[in-house]
NULO-106603 format. One line per 3 residues: number of its first residue (from 1); for each residue x, y, z of C-alpha. Coordinates in Angstrom, 3 decimals. Layout:
NUM = X/Y/Z; ...
end
This chain:
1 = 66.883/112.100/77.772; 69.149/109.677/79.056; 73.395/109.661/77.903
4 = 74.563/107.243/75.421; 78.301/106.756/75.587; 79.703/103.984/73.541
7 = 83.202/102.196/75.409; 85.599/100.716/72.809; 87.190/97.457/74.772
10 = 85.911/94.831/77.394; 89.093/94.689/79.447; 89.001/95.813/82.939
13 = 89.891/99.565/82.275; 87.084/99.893/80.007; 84.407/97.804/82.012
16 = 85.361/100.468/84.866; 84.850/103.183/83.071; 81.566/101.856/81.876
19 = 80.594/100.671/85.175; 81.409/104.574/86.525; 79.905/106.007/83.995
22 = 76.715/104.058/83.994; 76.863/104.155/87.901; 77.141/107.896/88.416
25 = 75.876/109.217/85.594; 72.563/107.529/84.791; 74.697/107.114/81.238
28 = 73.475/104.646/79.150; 76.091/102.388/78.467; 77.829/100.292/75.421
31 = 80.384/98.642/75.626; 82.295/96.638/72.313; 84.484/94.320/72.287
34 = 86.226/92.186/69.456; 87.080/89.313/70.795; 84.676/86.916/72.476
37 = 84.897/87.534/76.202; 86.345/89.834/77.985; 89.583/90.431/79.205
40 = 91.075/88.952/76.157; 94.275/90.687/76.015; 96.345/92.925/78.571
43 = 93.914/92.363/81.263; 94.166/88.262/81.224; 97.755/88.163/80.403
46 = 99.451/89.621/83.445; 100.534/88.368/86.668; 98.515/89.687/88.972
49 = 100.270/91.956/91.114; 98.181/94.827/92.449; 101.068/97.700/92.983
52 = 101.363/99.753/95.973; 102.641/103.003/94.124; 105.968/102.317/94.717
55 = 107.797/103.338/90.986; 105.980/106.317/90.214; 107.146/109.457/90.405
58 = 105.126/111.809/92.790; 102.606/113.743/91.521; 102.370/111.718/88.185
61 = 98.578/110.245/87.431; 100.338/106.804/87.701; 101.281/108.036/91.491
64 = 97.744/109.330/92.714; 95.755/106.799/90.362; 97.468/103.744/91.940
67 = 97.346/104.916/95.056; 93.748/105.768/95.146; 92.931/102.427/92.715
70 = 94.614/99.704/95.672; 92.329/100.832/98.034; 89.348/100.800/95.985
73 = 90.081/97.679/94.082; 90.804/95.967/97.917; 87.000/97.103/98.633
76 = 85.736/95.798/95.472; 87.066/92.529/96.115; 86.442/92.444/99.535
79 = 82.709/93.015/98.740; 82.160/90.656/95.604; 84.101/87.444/97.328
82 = 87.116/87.871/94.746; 90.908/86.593/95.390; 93.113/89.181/96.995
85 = 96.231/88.300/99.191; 98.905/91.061/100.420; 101.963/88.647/99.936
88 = 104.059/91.860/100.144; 106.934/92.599/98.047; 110.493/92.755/97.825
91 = 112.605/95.137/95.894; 116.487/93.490/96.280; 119.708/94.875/95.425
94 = 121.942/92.343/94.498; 125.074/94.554/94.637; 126.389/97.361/96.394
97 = 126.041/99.436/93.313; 122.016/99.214/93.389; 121.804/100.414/96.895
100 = 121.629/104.160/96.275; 118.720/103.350/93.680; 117.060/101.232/95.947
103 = 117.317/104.190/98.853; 115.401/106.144/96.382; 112.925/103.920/95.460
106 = 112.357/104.086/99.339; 111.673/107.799/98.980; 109.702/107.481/96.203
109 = 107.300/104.871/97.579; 107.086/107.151/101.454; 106.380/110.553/99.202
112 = 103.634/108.456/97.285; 102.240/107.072/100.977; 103.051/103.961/100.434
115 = 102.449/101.991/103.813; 104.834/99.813/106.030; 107.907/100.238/103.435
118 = 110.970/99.446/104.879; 114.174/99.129/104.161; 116.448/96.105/104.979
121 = 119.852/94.336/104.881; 121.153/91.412/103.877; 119.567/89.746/107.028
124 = 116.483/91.250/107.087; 115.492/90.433/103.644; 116.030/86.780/104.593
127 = 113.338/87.194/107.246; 110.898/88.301/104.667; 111.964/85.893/102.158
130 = 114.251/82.921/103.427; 115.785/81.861/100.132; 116.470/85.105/98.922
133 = 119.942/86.752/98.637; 120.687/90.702/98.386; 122.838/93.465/99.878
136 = 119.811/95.177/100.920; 115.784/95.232/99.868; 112.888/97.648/99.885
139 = 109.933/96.263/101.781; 106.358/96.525/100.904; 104.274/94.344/103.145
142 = 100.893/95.132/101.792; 101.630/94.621/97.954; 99.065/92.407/96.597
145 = 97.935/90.103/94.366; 94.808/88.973/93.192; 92.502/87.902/89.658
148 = 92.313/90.389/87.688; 90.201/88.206/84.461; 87.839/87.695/87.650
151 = 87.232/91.449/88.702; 86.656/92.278/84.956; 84.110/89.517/84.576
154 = 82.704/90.755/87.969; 82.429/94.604/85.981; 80.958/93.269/83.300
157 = 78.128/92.149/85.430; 77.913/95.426/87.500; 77.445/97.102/83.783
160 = 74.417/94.534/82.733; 72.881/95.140/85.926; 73.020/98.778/85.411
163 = 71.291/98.784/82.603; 74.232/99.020/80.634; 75.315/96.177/77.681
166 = 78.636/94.739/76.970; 78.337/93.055/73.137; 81.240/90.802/72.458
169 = 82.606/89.694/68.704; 81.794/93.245/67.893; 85.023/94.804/65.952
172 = 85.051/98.255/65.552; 85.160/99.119/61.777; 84.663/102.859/61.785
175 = 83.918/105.585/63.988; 82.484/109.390/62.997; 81.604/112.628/64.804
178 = 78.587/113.995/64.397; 76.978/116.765/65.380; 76.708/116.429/68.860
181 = 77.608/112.709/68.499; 79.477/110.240/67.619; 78.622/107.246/65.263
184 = 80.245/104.019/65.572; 80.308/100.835/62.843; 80.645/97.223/64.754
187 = 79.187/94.101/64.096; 77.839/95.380/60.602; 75.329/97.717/62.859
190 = 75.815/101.499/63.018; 75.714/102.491/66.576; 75.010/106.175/67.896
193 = 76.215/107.624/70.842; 76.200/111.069/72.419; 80.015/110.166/73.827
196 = 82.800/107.817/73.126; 85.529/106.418/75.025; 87.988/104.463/73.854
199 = 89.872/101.880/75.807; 91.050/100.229/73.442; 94.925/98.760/74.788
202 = 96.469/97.477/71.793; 93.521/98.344/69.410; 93.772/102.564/70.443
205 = 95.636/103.249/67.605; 93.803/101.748/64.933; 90.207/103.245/66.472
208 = 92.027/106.857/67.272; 92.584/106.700/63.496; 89.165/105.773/62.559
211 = 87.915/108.614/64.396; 90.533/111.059/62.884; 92.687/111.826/65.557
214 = 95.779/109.865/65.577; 97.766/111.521/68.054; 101.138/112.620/68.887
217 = 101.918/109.223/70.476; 101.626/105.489/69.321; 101.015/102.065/69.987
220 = 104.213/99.870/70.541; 103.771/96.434/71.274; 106.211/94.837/74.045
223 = 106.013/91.142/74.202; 106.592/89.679/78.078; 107.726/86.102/77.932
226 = 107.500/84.361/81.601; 108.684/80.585/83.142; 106.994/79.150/85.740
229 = 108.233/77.504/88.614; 107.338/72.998/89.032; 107.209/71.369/91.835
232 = 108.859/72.317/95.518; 110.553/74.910/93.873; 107.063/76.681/93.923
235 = 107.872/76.703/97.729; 110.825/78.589/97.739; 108.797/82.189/96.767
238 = 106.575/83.003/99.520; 105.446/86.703/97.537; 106.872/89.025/95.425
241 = 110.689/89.069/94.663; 111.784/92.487/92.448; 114.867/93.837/90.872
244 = 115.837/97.107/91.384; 114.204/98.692/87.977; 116.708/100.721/85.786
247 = 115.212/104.371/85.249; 115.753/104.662/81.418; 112.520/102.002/81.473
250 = 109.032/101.606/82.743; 109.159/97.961/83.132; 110.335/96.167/86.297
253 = 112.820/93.247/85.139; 112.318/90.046/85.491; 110.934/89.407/88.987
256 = 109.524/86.131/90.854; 105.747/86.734/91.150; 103.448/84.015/93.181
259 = 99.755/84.278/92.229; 96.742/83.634/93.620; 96.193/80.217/92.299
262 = 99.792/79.192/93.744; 102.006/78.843/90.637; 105.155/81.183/91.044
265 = 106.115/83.286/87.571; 109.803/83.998/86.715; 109.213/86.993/84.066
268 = 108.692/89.211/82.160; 110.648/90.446/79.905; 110.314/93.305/77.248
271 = 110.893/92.272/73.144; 109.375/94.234/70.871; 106.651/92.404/69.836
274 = 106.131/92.088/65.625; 102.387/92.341/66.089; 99.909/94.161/67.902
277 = 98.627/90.426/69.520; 102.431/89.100/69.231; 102.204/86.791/71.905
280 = 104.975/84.875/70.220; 107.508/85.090/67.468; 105.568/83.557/64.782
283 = 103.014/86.135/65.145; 103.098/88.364/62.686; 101.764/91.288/61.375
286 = 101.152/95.387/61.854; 104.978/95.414/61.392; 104.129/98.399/58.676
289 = 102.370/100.495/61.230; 105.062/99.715/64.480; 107.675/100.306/62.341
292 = 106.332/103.371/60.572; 106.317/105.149/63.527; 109.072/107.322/63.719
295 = 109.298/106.937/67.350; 109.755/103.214/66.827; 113.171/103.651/64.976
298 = 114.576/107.044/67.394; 113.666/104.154/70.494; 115.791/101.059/68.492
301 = 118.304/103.531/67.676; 118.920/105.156/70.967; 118.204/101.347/72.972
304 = 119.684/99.130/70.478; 121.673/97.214/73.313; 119.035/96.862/75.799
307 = 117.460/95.377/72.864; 119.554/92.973/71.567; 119.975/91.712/75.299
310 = 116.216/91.291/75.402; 116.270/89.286/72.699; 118.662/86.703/73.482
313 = 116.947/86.336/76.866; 113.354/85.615/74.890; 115.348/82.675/72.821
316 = 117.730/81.324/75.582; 115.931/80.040/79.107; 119.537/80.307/80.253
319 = 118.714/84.092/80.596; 115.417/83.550/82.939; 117.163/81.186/85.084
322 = 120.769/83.669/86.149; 118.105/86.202/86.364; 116.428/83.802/88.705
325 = 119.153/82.695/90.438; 120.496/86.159/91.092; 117.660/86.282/93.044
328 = 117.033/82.880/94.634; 120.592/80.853/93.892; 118.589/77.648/94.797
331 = 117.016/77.213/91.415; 117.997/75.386/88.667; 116.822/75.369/84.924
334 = 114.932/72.115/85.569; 112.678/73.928/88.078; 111.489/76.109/85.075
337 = 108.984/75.244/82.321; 107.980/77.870/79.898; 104.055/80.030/80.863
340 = 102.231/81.724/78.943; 102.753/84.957/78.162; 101.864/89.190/77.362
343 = 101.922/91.780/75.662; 102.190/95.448/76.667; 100.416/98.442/74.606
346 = 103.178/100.904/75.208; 102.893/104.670/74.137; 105.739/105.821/72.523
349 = 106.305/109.170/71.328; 107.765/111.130/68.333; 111.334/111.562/69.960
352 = 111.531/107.773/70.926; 110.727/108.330/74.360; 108.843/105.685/76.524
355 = 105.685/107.574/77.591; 105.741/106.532/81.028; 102.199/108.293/82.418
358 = 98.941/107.167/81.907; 97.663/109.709/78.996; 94.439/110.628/78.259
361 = 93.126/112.956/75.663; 89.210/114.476/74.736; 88.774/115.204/71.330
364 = 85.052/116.976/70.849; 82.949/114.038/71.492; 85.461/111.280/71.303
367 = 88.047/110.482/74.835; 91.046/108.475/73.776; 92.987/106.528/76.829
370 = 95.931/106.777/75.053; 98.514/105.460/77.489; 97.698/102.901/80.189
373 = 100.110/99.923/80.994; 100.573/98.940/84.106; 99.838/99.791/86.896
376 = 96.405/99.964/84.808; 94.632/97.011/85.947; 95.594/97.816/90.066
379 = 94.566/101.603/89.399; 91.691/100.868/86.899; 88.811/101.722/89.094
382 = 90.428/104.948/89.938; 91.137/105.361/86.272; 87.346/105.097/85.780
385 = 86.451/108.117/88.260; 88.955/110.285/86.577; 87.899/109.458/82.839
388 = 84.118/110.268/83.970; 85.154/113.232/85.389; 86.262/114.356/81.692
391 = 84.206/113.257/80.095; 82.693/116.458/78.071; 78.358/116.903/79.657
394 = 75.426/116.211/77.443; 74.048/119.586/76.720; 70.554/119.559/75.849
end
């Protein structure tokens, strides 16, 4: 009898794992998704940057997940006629103090097997990037970039023509373990599956706790706000200007990020979001459920600077454009006009701590991907592999 395994979420972590799982299992696939087409959320609201494994620490999932995801996601695209450019990457200290953290970012990134990173001065950065300005930079010639809403349409495909489905407007409204199974309410249809995998971004929480098993860790919603850059500023980016990142955080700073359809993005940043969608302020809603967490309140409490600091930058462009210019000192606040932007589904855990690996957990007959921002969408093929590969056998 063939496998039935249900996926919770059409963005391009679960249409992987569907696509694996249909691919080399012989599984019978289903995915559901509640918005109306796919890559809706995380997946279509990102830049584009496929990382090289530069951040992570050795060893970590993120590490050997990204690693092992660039290659196979440069294949995939390679072989389906989709965008992908190596622009390479810069990582720039802009003062003497950030040099020893960018030395070790250079460590980092050779112990991961990172290729071509090199490290450069103030004159050598200029070669890569001609209106840039640093002390020093970390080189990584063959970070990407590439469409990421295009590779999960391009999934979604690969699933139909396994034999799989992917149903769209189909909301989750309650999930329950059987015997054996699991069964799953969407749509106003009952659904039954042998398996279940959730990949659900900003939605895990809510499904986790329709199937009973709401964790040690929660959903936090981080809005990321970007500017774009008009006109011949555009020209002044040629690839990927960084910050050096500050460890207490897994996100980047605001960075200069060209894409593959030319614009240049000056962003993101990281404001709590006051809704699980919060893709601006005057979306609201969930605030009883982010806030409930106790996590939530330990991470204000211990962060509350960092915070306030993030804030003012979402409500000021004055705040985009020094971070800009610390960068590139040739811009100026008319070369920026406001983009659109994301938000990031961000474990956080009991003690207030920032989960920063990918996390995921089986329960019986139900797999929760409980963690996975980016480098999710660069590593999500390799994601795929690994959640098949736990996912518990059909005994017969």
């Amino acid at each position: 009898m063939t496998e039935r395994i249900g996926i919770v979420g059409a963005g391009i972590v679960g249409l992987a794992v569907a696509r694996e799982l249909a691919a080399t299992r012989g599984a019978e696939v289903t995915v559901l998704e509640k918005e109306d087409g796919v890559a809706a959320h995380q997946t279509g609201h990102n830049s584009g940057v496929v990382h090289a494994g530069i951040y992570y620490p050795p060893g970590s999932l993120k590490a050997r997940l990204c690693r092992e995801g660039v290659a196979l996601l440069k294949d995939y695209c390679a072989a389906h006629g989709l965008p992908y450019e190596e622009v390479g990457k810069l990582v720039v200290a802009s003062t003497h103090a950030e040099r020893a953290g960018l030395a070790a970012l250079a460590e980092r990134a050779r112990a991961n097997g990172v290729p071509g990173i090199a490290e450069l001065d103030a004159l050598g950065l200029r070669e890569v990037e001609p209106h840039a300005v640093g002390v020093g930079a970390v080189h990584s010639p063959h970070t990407a970039i590439c469409d990421f809403p295009a590779v999960a349409r391009r999934l979604a495909r690969d699933v139909e023509e396994l034999g799989g489905s992917v149903r769209l407007a189909h909301p989750v409204r309650g999930v329950r373990e059987r015997a054996g199974g699991v069964q799953v309410l969407a749509a106003g249809r009952i659904f039954t599956f042998d398996r279940l995998v959730v990949c659900g971004g900003l939605g895990t929480d809510a499904v986790a706790a329709m199937a009973g098993r709401p964790g040690e860790v929660r959903i936090v919603p981080f809005r990321g706000e970007y500017y774009a850059l008009q006109g011949a500023a555009k020209e002044l980016v040629r690839g990927l200007i960084y910050p050096v990142p500050d460890p207490r955080y897994p996100f980047l700073g605001v960075h200069l990020t060209r894409t593959v359809g030319g614009e240049v993005l000056v962003g993101p940043n990281a404001v709590l979001a006051l809704a699980y969608e919060g893709y601006n302020w005057r979306k609201f809603g969930n605030i009883r459920q982010i806030l409930g967490w106790p996590g939530t309140l330990r991470l204000a409490r211990q962060h509350w600077r960092t915070g306030i600091k993030e804030v003012r930058g979402s409500l000021a462009k004055g705040a985009f454009v020094r971070a800009a210019r610390r960068y590139v000192p040739e811009l100026n606040a008319p070369d920026l006009v406001r983009a659109p932007g994301g938000v990031r589904a961000q474990a956080v855990a009991r003690d207030g701590r920032l989960v920063d690996d990918f996390v995921v957990d089986v329960h019986g007959n139900v797999v929760l991907v409980r963690n996975a921002p980016s480098p999710a969408a660069t590593s999500s093929l390799a994601i795929a592999k690994h959640v098949a590969g736990i996912v518990p056998a059909l005994v017969r």
